[in-house]
Legacy VTK file of the C-alpha trace (Angstrom):
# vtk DataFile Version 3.0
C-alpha trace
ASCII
DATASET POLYDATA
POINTS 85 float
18.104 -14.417 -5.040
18.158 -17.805 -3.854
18.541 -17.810 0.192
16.067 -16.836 2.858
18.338 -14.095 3.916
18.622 -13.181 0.413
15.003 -12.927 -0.105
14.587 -10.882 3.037
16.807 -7.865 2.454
14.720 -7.557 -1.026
11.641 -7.677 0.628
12.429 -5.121 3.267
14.581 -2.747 0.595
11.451 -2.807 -1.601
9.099 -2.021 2.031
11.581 0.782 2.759
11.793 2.486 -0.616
7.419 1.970 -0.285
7.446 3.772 2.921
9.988 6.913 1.842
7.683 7.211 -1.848
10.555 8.947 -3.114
14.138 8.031 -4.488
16.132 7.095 -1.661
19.988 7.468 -1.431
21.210 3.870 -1.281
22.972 4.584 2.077
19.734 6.331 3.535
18.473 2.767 2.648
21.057 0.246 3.923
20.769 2.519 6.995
16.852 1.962 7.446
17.117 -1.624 6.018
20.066 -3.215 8.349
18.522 -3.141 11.488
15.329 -4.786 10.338
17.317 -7.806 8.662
19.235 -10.532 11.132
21.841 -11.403 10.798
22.871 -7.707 9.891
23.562 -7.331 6.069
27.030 -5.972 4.733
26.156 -3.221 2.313
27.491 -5.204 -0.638
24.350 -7.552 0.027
21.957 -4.629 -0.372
23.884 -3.637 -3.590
23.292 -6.947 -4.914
19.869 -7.571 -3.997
19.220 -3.994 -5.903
20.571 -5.269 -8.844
18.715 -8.017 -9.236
15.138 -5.535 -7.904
16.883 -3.618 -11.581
17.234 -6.169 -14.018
13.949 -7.402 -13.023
12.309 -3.934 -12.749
10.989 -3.764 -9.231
13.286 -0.382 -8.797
14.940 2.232 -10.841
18.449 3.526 -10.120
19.337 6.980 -10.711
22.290 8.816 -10.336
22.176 12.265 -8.602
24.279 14.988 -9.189
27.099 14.338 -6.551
27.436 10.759 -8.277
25.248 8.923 -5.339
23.326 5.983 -6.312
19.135 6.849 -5.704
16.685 4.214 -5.544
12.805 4.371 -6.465
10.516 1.390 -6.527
8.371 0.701 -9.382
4.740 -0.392 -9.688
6.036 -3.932 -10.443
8.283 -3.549 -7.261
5.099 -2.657 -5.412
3.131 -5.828 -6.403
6.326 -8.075 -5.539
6.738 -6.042 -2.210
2.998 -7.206 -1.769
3.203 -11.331 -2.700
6.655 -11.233 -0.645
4.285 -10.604 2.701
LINES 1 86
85 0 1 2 3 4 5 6 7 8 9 10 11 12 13 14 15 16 17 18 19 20 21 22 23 24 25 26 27 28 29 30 31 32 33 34 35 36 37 38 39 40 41 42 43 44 45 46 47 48 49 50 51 52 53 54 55 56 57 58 59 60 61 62 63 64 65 66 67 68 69 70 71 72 73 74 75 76 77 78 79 80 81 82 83 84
């Protein structure tokens, strides 16, 4: 993540999957995420900015039984969710 904009659909991805406490369906999340990030993100930018909250462990991916994508933040995703404030 290198741009502002970048930087703020992590930090409000990682705020959203704090505030649900539970794995959230990665539409449920674009859905609560877009409207708080301007300009509007596609949802490829939220699938990107997840992968990089995965490799570096902030959130966990899991697949449910239909095949959609479920997102859960982690406790180092908590104290990066924190420092990004």
């Amino acid at each position: 993540m290198t741009t502002d904009h970048e930087r703020t659909i992590l930090r409000e991805a990682l705020t959203v999957l704090h505030d649900v406490g539970l794995p959230h369906v990665e539409w449920m999340l674009y859905a609560a995420l877009a409207p708080r990030v301007v300009p509007r993100p596609a949802l490829s930018d939220l699938q990107e900015a997840l992968q990089v909250a995965e490799k570096n462990q902030w959130v966990i991916g899991i697949t449910g039984k239909l095949g959609e994508k479920k997102w859960a933040i982690t406790d180092a995703g908590e104290a990066v969710r924190r420092e990004f404030k």
